[in-house]
C-alpha positions in Angstrom: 122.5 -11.9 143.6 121.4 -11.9 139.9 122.0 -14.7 138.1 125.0 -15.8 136.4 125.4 -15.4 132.6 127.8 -16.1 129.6 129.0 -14.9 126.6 131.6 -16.1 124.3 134.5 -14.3 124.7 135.4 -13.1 121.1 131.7 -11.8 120.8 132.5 -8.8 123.9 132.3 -5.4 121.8 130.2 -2.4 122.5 126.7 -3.9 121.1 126.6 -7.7 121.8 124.1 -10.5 121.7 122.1 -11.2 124.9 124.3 -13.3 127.0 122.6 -16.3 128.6 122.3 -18.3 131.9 123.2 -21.8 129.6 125.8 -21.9 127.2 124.6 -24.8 125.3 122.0 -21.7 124.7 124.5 -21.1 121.7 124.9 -23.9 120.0 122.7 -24.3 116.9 122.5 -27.8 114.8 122.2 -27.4 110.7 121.8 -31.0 109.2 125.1 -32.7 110.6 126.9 -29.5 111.7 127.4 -27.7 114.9 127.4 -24.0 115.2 128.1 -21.3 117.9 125.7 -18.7 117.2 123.5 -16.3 119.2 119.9 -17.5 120.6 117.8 -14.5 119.2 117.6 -13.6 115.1 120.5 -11.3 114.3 120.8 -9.5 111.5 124.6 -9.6 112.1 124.2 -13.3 112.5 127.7 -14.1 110.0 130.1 -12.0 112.6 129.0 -14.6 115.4 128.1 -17.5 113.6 131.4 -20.4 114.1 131.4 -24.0 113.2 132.1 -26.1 116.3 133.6 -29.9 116.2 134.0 -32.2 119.0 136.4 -30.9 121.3 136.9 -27.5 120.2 137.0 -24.9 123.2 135.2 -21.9 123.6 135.9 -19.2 125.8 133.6 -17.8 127.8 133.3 -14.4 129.8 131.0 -14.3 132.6 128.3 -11.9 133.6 125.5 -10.3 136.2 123.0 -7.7 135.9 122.3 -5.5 139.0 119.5 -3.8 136.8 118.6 0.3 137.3 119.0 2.4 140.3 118.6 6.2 140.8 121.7 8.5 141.5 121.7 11.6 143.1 124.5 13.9 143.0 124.2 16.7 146.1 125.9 20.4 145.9 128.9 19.6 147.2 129.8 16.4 144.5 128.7 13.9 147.1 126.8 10.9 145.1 124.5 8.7 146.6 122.0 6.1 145.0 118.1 5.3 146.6 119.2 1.3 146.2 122.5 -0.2 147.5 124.6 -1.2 144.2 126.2 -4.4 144.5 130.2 -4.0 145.4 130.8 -6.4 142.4 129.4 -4.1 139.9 132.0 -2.9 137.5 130.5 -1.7 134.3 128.0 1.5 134.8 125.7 3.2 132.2 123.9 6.6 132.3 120.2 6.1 130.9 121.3 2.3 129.3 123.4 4.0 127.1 126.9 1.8 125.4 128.3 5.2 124.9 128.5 5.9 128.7 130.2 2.8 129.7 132.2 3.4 132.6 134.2 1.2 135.4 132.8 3.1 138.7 129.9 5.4 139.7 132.9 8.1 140.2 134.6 7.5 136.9 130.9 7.9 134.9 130.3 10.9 136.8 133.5 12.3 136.0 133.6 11.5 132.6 129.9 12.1 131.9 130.7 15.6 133.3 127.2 15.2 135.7 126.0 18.1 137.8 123.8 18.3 140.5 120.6 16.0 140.2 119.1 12.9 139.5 120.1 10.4 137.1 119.3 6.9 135.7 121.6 3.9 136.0 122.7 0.8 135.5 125.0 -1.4 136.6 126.5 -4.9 135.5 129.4 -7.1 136.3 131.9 -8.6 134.1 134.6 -11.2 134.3 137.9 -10.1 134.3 138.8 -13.3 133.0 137.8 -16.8 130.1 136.1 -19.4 131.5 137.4 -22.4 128.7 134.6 -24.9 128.3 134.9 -27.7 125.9 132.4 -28.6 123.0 131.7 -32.4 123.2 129.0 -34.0 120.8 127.4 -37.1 121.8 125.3 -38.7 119.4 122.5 -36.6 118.3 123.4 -34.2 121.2 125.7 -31.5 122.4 126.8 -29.8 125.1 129.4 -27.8 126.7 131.5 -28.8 129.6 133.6 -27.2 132.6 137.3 -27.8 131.8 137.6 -27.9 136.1 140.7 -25.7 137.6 141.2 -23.6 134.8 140.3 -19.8 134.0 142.8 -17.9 132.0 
């Protein structure tokens, strides 16, 4: 099993920042404030950039990546792929591309209108729900914490 990532949750759009195995991987200090913001340089740093204060919560979606694996499609429209693909994958791209997003091997195939042949994919799970954590700031440090028993 791949390991388990995050993302906040009003960040999920087609192109997003690299989500991350540690949420406290957002949180950025400037002088006395707090920020949410991505871990890598972003050019479109503004639209995810949000000022955090003690006891704000943050919702997170959670994440796996099942990485590439080859698809074959036979004569007959039989599929089969060289690795197993894990059963909780739910988000599959032809050749890495956003574009090609679909929710089952069968639906990209489908929609992607693929004929006979070999094909590069990938595969990914994500949440189909928020995991709330709160933002608590103690002293010079900061953290996020489990709010335990609740996912929305």
């Amino acid at each position: 099993m791949t390991e388990l990532r995050y993302l906040p949750s009003a960040w999920m759009d087609e192109s997003i920042p690299e989500p991350q195995e540690d949420p406290n991987s957002f949180i950025h200090r400037a002088g006395d404030d707090w920020f949410l913001r991505p871990t890598e340089e972003d050019e479109d740093d503004e639209n995810y950039s949000q000022r955090l204060q003690h006891g704000d919560i943050v919702m997170f979606d959670e994440n796996r990546v099942f990485g590439d694996f080859t698809l074959i499609i036979v004569d007959d429209g039989r599929w089969l792929t060289t690795t197993h693909v894990p059963a909780q994958a739910n988000c599959f791209r032809l050749e890495r591309e956003n574009e090609t997003i679909s929710h089952s091997i069968d639906d990209l195939i489908s929609i992607m209108e693929l004929k006979e042949g070999e094909y590069s994919i990938d595969a990914y799970w994500w949440s189909d729900y928020e995991v709330p954590l709160r933002f608590v700031v103690e002293g010079e440090t900061a953290r996020f914490e489990r709010i335990e028993g609740v996912a929305q």
